[in-house]
MIGU-893147 format. One record per residue (C-alpha): residue in three letters; x, y, z. Coordinates in Angstrom, 3 decimals. Example, Ala and Ser with C-alpha at 12.3 -4.5 7.8 and 13.67 -1.06 7.14 Angstrom:
2
+-----+----------+----------+----------+
| res |       c1 |       c2 |       c3 |
+-----+----------+----------+----------+
| ALA |   12.300 |   -4.500 |    7.800 |
| SER |   13.670 |   -1.060 |    7.140 |
+-----+----------+----------+----------+
***
This chain:
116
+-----+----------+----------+----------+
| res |       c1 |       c2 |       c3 |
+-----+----------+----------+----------+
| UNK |   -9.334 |  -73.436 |   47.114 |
| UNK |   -9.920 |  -71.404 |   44.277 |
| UNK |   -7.603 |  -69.074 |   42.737 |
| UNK |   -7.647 |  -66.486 |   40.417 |
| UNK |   -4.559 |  -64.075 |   39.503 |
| UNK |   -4.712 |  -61.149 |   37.415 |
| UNK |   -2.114 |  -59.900 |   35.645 |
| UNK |   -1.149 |  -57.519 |   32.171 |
| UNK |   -2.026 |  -54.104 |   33.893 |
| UNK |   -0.198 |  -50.949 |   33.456 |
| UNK |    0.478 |  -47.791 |   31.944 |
| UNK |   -0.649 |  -46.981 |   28.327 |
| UNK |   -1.116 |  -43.872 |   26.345 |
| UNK |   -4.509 |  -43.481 |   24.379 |
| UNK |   -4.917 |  -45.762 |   21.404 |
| UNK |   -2.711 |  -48.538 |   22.833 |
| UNK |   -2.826 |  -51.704 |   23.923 |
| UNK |   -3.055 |  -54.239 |   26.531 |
| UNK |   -3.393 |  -57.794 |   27.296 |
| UNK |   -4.681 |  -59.178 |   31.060 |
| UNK |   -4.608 |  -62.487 |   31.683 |
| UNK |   -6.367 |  -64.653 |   34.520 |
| UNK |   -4.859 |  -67.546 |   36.146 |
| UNK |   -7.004 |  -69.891 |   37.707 |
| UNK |   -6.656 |  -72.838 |   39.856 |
| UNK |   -8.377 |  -74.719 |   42.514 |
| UNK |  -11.744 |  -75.637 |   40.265 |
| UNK |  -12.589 |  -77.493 |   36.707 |
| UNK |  -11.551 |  -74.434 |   35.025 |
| UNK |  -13.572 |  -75.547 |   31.444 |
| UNK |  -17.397 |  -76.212 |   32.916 |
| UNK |  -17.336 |  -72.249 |   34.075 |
| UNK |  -17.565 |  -69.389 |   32.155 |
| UNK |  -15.638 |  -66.702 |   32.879 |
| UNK |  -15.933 |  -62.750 |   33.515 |
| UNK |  -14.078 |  -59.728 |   33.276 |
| UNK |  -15.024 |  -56.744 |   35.362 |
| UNK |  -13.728 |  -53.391 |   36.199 |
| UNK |  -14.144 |  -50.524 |   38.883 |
| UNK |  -12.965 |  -46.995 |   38.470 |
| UNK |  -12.395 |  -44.932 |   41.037 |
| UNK |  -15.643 |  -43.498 |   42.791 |
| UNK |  -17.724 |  -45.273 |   40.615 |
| UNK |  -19.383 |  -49.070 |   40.472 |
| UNK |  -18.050 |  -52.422 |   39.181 |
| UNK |  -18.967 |  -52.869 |   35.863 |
| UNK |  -19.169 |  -56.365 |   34.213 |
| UNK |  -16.578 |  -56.018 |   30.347 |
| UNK |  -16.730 |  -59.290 |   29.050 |
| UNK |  -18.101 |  -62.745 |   29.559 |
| UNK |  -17.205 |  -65.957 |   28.189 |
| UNK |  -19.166 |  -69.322 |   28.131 |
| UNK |  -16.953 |  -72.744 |   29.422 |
| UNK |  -16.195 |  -73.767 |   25.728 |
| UNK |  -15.289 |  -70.105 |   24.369 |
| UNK |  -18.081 |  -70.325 |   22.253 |
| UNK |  -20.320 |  -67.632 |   24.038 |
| UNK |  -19.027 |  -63.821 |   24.474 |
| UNK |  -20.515 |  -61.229 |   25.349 |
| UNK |  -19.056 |  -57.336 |   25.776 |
| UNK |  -20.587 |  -54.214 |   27.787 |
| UNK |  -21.547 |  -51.401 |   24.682 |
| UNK |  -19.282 |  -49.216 |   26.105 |
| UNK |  -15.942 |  -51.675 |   24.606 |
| UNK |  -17.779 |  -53.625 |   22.104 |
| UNK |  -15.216 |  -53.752 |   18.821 |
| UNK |  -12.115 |  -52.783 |   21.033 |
| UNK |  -12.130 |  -55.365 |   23.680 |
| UNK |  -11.630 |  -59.262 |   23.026 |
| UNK |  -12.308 |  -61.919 |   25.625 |
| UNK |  -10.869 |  -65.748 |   25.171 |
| UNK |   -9.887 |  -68.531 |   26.845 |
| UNK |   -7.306 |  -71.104 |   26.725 |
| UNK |   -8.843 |  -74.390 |   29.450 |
| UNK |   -5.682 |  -76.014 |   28.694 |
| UNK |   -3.526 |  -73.513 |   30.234 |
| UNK |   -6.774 |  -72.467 |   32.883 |
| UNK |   -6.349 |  -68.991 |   31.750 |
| UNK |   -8.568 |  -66.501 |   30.628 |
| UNK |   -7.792 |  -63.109 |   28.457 |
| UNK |   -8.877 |  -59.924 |   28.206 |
| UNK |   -7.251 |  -58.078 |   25.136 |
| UNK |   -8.072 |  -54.316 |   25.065 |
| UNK |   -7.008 |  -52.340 |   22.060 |
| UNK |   -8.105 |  -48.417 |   21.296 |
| UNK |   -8.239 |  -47.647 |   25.109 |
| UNK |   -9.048 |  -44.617 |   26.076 |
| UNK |   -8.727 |  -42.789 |   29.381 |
| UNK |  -12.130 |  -44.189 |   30.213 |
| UNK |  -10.720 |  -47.303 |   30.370 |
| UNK |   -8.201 |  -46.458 |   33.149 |
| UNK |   -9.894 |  -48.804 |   36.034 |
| UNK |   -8.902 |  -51.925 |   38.293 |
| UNK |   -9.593 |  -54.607 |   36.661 |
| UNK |  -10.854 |  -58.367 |   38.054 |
| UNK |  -11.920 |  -61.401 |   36.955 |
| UNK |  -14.831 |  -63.412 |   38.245 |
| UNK |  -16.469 |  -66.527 |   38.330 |
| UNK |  -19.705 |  -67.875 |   39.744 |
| UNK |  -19.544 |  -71.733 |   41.394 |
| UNK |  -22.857 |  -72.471 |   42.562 |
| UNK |  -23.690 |  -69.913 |   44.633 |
| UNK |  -20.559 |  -68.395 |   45.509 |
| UNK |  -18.563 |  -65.199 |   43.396 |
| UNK |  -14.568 |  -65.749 |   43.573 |
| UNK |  -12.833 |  -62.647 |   42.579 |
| UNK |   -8.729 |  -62.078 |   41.486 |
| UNK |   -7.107 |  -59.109 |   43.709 |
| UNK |   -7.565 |  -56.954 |   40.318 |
| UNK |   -5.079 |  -55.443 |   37.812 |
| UNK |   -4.552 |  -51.785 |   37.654 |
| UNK |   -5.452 |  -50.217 |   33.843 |
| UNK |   -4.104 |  -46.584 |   33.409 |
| UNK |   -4.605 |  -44.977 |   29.842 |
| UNK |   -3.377 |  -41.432 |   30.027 |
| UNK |   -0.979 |  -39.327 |   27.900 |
+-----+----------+----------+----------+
***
């Protein structure tokens, strides 16, 4: 069945750094590509980042373009999410995604706190 385990969350004053990291298993990780989404409280999931299957394709919501980097690694069947400048906007639950055929699988999410 398929898998997917987030993990990387925590708490981080504003201006830091993290790094969240999806485990997959249970599909041909490198024919899907790969999303990173996150909900904050009261409000709606929001789709961060996307990635094609070969890493060549990215895409970023404006709201993190230039701080947030998505990537992949098929060989390990993981997929990254490295945030940098966050800011207490950021602070969310974080999840990844994927679409195979027409189902969603979703991670149990990764709590992101940036506060002082």
């Amino acid at each position: 069945q398929v898998q997917l385990v987030e993990s990387g969350g925590g708490l981080v004053q504003p201006g830091g750094s993290l790094r969240l990291s999806c485990a997959a298993s249970g599909f041909t990780f490198r024919l899907y590509a790969m999303n990173w989404y996150r909900q904050a409280l009261g409000k709606e999931r929001e789709l961060v980042a996307s990635i094609g299957s070969t890493g060549g394709s990215r895409n970023y919501a404006d709201s993190v373009k230039g701080r947030f980097t998505i990537s992949r690694d098929n060989a390990k069947n993981t997929v990254y999410l490295q945030m940098n400048s966050l800011k207490p906007e950021d602070t969310a639950v974080y999840y990844c995604e994927v679409d195979i055929s027409i189902m969603s699988y979703w991670g149990q999410g990764t709590q992101v706190t940036v506060s002082s």
